[in-house]
N, C-alpha and C positions, 0 to 999 in steps of 0.2 A: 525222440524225447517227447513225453506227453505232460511232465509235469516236472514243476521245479518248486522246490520247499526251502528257506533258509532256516539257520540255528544260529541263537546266540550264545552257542557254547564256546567258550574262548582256544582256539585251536587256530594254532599259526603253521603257517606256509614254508614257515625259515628255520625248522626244528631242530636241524643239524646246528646250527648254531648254541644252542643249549650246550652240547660237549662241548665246542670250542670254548665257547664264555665258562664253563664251568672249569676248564682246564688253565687257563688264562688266572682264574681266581687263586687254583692251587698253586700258582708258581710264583703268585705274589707279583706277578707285572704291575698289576696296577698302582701298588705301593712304589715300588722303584721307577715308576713314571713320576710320580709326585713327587717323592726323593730330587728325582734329578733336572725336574722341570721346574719345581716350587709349589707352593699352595699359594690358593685365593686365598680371600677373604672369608674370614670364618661364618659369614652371613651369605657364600654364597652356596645355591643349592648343589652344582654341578663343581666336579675338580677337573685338574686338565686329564687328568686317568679315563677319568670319564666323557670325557672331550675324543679323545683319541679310540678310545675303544668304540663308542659312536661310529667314527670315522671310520673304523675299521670294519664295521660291522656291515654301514651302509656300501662300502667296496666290496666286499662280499657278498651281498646279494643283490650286486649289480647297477648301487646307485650313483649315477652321476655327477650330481650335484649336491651341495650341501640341503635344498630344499627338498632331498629325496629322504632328507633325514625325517620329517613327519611321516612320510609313508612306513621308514623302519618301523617305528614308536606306534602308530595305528595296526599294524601287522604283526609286533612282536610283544606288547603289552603282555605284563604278570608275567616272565617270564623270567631265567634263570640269570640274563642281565635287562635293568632294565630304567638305568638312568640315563636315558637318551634327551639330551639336551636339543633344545629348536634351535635354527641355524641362525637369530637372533644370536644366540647365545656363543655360539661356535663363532660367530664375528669377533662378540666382546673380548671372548677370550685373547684374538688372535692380535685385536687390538692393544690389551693388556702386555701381551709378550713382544710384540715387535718394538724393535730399534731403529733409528733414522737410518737415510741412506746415507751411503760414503760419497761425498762428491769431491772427486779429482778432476783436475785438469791435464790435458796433453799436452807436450811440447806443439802442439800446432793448434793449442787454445780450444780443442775440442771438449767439452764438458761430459766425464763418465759417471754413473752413477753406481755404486755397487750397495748390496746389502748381506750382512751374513752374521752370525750370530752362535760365538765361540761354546756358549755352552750348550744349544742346541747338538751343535758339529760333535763337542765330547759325549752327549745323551746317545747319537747314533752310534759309535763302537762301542759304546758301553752297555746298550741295550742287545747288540752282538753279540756281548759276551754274557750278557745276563742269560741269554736265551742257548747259551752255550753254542753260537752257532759260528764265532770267532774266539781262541782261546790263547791266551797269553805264552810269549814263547813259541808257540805253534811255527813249524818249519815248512815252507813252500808256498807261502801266499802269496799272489799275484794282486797286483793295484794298478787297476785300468781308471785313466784320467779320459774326460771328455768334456765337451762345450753340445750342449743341445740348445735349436730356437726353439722358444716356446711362443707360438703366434695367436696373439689375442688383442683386441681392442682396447685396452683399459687404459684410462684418460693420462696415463702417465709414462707408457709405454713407447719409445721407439725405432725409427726403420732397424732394422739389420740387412747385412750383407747378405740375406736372400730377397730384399726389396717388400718384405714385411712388416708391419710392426710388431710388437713384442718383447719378451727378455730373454738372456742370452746366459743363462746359470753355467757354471762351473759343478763335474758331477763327478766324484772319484766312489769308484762300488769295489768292494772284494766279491768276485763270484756276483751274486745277485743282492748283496747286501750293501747300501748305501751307507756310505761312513764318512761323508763330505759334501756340501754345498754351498757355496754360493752363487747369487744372483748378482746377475750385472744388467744394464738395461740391453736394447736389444741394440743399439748403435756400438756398442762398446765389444772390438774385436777380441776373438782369444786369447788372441797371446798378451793384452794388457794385463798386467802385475799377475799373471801366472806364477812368477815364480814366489810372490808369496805367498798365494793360495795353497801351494803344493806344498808350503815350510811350515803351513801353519796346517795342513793336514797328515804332517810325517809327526809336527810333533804333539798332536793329538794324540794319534798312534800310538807315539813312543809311549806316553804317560800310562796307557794300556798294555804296555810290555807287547803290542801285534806288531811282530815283525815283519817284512814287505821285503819277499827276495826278486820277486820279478816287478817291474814298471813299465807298462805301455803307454804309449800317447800318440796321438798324431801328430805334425805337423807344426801344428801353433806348439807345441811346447820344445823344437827343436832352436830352444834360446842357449846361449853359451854361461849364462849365468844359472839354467837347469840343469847344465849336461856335468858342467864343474860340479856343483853342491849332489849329483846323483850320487859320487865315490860314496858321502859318509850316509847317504838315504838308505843307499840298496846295494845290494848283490848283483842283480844285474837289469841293465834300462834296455829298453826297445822303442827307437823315438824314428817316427817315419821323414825322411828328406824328400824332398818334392826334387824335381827337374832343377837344376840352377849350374850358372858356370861353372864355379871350384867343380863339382861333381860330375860333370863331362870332362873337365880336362882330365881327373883325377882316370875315371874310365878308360878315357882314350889309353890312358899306358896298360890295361889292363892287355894282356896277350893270349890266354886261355881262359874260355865261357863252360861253363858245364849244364848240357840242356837236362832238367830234370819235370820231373810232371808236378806241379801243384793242383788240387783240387782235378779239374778235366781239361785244364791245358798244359801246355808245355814250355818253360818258359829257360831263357837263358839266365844262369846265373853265376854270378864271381866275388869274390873279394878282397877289399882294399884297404892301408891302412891311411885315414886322413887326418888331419889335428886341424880345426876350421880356428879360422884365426879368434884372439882371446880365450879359446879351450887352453886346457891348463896341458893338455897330454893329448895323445893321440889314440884315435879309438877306431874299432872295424869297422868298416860298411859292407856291409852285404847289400849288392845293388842285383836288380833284375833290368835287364837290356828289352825292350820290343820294339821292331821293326816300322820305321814313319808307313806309315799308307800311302803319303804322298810324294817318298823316296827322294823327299829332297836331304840333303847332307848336307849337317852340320861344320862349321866353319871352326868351332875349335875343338872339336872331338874328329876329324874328319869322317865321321862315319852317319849313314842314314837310321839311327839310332834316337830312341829316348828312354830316359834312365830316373828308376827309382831305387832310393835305399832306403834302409833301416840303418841308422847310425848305434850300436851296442857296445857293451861290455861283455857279453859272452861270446868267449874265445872256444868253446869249447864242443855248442850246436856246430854243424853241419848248417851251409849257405840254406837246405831243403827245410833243415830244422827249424831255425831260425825264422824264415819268411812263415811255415805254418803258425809256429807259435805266434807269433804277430799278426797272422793271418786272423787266432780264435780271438782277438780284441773284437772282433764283431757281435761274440757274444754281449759284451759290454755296451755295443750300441744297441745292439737288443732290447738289454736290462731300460737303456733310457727311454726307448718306445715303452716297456711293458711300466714306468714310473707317468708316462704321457698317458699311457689312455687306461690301464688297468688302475692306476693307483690317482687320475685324475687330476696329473698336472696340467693338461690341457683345456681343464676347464679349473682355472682358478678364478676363484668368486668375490674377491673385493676386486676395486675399484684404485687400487693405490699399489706400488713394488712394495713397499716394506711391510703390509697386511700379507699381500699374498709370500712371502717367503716362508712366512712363521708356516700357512697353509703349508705349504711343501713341504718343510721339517715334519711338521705331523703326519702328513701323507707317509714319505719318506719312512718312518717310523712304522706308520702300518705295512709299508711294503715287507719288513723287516720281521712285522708278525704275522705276515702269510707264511715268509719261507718256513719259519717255527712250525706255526700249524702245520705246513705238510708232512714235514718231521716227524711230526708227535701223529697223525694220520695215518702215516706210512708204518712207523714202529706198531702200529694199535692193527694193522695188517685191514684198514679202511677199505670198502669194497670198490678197486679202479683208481685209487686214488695214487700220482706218482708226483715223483720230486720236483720233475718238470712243467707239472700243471701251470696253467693262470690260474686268476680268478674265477675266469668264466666254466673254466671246466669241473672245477670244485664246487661252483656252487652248483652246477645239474647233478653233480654225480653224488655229492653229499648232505649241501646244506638244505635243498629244495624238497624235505621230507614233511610232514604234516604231523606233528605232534601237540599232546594238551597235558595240562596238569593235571592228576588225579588225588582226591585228599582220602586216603583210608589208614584208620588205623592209628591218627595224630602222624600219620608221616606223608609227605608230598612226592607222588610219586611221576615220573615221566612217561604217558603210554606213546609209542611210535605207531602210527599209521602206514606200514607199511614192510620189506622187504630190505635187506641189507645188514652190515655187520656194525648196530650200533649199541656204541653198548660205553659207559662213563671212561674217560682214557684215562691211560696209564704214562705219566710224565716223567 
């Protein structure tokens, strides 16, 4: 290198973003984010459309925090979107929209705090479907339930049951699309008022006409007040049962194991039918047996044995089927890492549970217009670009192109700097 010259010609870094914003424009999201979120005030510059598309903009090319939102706006200026609100502003908003927390008490006097926000929770299926990426009536959709820590310092935040402090949200996703949230603080276990969390995201749902034939969950949601109300939810639940007495005794009578391979071991499996006391009826378990390591044997199952089930409605997998299909809910905990660090739940930026929730729904909401974009990417036959991408590989493989405006002719044109198949999409 013997010399360096700069230009104040206006040429951004993030030029692949042009198509995406400009595709965004034709399908009218931004309208139907206002629609369903609400409008400011007529004196305000910025709308929440414009709040969130920000948001989304700055996750795509890789910004962290809300304050990475000026770096967008200095790198992305005159461009094809280009009201990028300062993260002053991105606060006020969130301040505006957020709702107090829920504080309950326990039967053992413990104090929980929850926060969540019904029309939000309806904006995410509904934005789903806007994007056509859930469609009413639609047959075979699965609804994985989870509880993620979210571990952060903020003054109002805390322990949880991994000895952190933090919040402890409530997260139901179809596939990689979030369609339910709430926040709880981070002391306040799973399984607390689960089951109305889940009632009030069936009947979100339902109001959407998305049907949900499959229901996974872990553990905390193996309550008898979930498994009763699943009949009129779903078609068929997959709710995982930990080690506990009823379910060794129940074992102990089982008489034939069938060893079959999951994944790259080999694991014994049987099934049983049990009705756990206050269940309304009796339901299968498909349990998997593994051998103690320390060969000691159990006193009411007489065998050196420990036991997990899946307690279900479907009669009709195979014991092998069954544990896989319950086995791909891990996709779903995936989803909630790729919501932690690609979509910046782990870095949530107020100082308060009820600020930072709103922050998550809008997040949440962006996660929901990445999977679109890839869609709309993918169909455009985009160079590398696949449905399974993150963020991070979208943004080397697409958005990180160098383009400027050019004005000829009274019309404004887009020149690309470079190599690839870009060219205005087709939605």
């Amino acid at each position: 290198m013997d010399k360096v010259t700069t230009s104040s010609k206006n040429i951004t870094p993030f030029g692949g973003l042009n198509f995406i914003y400009d595709a965004l424009n034709r399908s009218g999201i931004d309208k139907f984010i206002n629609k369903k979120i609400g409008s400011r005030n007529v004196s305000a510059t910025y709308s929440y459309s414009d709040v969130v598309l920000s948001l989304f903009g700055n996750t795509l090319v890789q910004g962290s925090f809300i304050s990475d939102l000026e770096i967008l706006k200095e790198k992305y200026s005159d461009q094809v979107f280009h009201k990028i609100p300062s993260p002053d502003t991105v606060e006020y908003v969130c301040q505006e929209l957020k709702q107090n927390n829920i504080v309950l008490m326990s039967s053992k006097g413990v104090k929980h705090e929850l926060n969540y926000n019904q029309k939000f929770n309806e904006a995410l299926i509904c934005l789903g479907v806007k994007t056509n990426q859930l469609k009413a009536n639609e047959q075979g959709y699965v609804l994985d339930f989870d509880n993620v820590v979210i571990e952060n310092g903020k003054q109002d935040a805390k322990l949880s049951y991994k000895k952190v402090k933090g919040y402890h949200p409530n997260i139901a996703l179809i596939g990689r699309i979030p369609v339910h949230i709430e926040n709880h603080n981070g002391n306040t276990p799973a399984r607390f008022e689960q089951y109305q969390t889940i009632g009030r995201c069936f009947e979100n749902l339902n109001k959407q006409s998305i049907n949900i034939e499959h229901f996974r969950a872990d553990s905390a949601s193996y309550q008898m007040d979930i498994i009763n109300a699943m009949e009129s939810w779903v078609k068929f639940f997959y709710i995982r049962m930990m080690d506990f007495e009823d379910i060794r005794y129940e074992c102990a009578q089982i008489k034939e194991w069938e060893t079959v391979r999951i994944g790259n071991e080999f694991k014994e499996v049987a099934s049983v039918q049990y009705q756990p006391k206050n269940c309304m009826k009796a339901h299968r378990v498909v349990v998997v047996r593994n051998k103690r390591k320390d060969g000691q044997i159990d006193l009411l199952s007489g065998s050196a044995y420990t036991y997990q089930g899946i307690i279900t409605s479907n009669n009709q997998m195979s014991e092998q089927e069954v544990i896989e299909f319950y086995n791909a809910r891990g996709d779903a905990e995936n989803s909630n890492r790729y919501l932690l660090n690609d979509f910046n739940f782990n870095h949530l930026p107020f100082p308060d549970m009820d600020t930072n929730t709103v922050y998550m729904y809008l997040m949440a909401m962006c996660c929901t217009l990445f999977e679109w974009t890839k869609t709309i990417l993918v169909k455009n036959k985009a160079t590398a670009i696949s449905l399974t991408m993150r963020t991070k590989a979208v943004c080397f493989h697409y958005i990180t192109i160098a383009t400027t405006f050019v004005k000829h002719a009274r019309k404004r044109t887009l020149k690309v700097f470079g190599q690839g198949n870009y060219a205005i999409l087709k939605i």
